[in-house]
N, C-alpha and C positions, 0 to 999 in steps of 0.2 A: 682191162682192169675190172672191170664192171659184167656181171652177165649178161648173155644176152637177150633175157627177157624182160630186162630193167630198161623202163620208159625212161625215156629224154628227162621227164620232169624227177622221177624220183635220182638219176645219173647226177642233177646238177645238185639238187639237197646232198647227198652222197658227197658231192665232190668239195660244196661249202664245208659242209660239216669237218671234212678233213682239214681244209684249209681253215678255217675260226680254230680248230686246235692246234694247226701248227703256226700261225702266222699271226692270228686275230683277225678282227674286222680290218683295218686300216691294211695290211699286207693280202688281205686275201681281196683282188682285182678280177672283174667280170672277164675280164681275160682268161687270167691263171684259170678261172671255175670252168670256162667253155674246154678248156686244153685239158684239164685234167677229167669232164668227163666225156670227152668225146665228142662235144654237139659245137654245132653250127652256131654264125655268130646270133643271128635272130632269133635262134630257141629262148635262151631267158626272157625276153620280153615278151616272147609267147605266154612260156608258160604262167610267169608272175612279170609284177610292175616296174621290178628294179631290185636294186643289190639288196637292199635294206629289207622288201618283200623274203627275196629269198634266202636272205642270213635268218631272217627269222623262223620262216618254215624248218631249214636247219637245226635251230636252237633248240625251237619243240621236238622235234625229229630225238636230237640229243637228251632233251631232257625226257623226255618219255621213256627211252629207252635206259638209262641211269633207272627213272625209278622202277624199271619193269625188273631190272637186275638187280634192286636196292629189295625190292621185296622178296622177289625170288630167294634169296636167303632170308633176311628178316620173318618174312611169313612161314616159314618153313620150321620142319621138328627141331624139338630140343626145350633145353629151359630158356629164359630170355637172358642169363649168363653166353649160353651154348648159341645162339641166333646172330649176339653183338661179336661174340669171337668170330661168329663164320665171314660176319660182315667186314669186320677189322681185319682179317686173313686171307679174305679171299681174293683170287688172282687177279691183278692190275698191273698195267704198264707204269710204274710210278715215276718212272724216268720222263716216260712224258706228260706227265702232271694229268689232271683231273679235267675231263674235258668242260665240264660244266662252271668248275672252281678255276680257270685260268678264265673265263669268258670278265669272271669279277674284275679282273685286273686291266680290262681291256678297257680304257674310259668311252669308245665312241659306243661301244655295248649298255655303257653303266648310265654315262646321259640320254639315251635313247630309253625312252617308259616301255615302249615298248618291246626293244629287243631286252630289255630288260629283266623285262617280266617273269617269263618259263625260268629263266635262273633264278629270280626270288621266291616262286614259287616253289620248284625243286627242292632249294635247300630248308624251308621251310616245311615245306610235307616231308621231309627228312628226319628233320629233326622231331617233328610231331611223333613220327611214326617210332622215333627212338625212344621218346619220353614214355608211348603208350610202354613200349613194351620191359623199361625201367621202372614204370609203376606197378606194370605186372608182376616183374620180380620181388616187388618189394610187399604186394597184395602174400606171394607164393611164400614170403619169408625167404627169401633166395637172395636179396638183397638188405642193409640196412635200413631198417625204417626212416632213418633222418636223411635218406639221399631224396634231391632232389628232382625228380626225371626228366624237367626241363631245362637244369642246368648243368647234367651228367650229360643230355643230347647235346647238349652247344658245344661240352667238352669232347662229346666223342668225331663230330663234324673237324671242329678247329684242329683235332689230330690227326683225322687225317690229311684237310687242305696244307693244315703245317709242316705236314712228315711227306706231302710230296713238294714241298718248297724246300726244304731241306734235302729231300733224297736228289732234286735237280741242283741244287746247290752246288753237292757233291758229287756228285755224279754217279753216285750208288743209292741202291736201295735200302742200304744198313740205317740211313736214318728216320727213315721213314717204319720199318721193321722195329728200331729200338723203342719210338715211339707209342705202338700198338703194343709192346711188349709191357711196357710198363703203364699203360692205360690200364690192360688187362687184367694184371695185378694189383691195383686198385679198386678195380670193379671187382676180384677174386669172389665167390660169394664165401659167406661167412659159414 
């Protein structure tokens, strides 16, 4: 499953991480993590303290890499019309929801501050990063002056967390797609 140059410790981050996406904390068992990455049963408490240690290493793991692909478009060419399209279109499993935006739903995630944290962080350095580039558009005259770039961000977050609750819903993607469709159109620039 795993290459074979991948250390024990980065195996079991890997294997959490899949598992907090498909199970959550409560479903995903120091068990299931050793079996799905291959190690022995003493490896996790080698490498870290316990489950909670290592859910969290995961979460960062996760949330890092969201915002490395969150910029990777956002920071990239175009206008900031052309940056939120690419961000709103670009390829996702939506069927299996948002690795970072299912962790919210998870209560033993949400009562813990700490594994808490890298997802409030995330979606908050998300949002920021939408508002810069919503007031950019609106600096460039590419947007309306009267939009607000911190409440156009929150809008543009809540559609997509909603349009993958919806496209699981259904079990398609079309809701989620309808979604971004007419965000879009909204933000159309003028």
């Amino acid at each position: 499953m795993y290459s074979d140059g991948m250390s024990t410790s980065d195996r079991l981050i890997e294997s959490t991480r899949e598992l907090l996406w498909e199970r959550g904390y409560v479903g995903t068992s120091p068990k299931a993590i050793l079996e799905r990455a291959g190690a022995g049963q003493g490896s996790m408490y080698h490498h870290f303290k316990g489950k909670p240690d290592l859910a969290l290493a995961a979460i960062r793991r996760t949330a890092e890499e969201m915002r490395a692909t969150a910029a990777g478009v956002l920071d990239g060419p175009g206008t900031p019309y052309e940056r939120i399209e690419a961000y709103l279109r670009r390829e996702r499993d939506v069927l299996r929801g948002c690795p970072i935006g299912r962790l919210t739903m998870d209560p033993d995630v949400i009562a813990n501050d700490d594994l808490r944290a890298p997802v409030d962080e995330t979606i908050d350095w998300l949002r920021e990063r939408l508002a810069g580039i919503v007031e950019e558009g609106k600096e460039q005259g590419r947007f309306a002056p009267g939009l607000d770039g911190e409440s156009i961000a929150a809008t543009i977050v809540a559609t997509v967390q909603g349009g993958y609750v919806l496209a699981r819903a259904s079990g398609s993607p079309a809701a989620f797609d309808a979604g971004v469709r007419g965000l879009l159109s909204l933000l159309s620039p003028r």
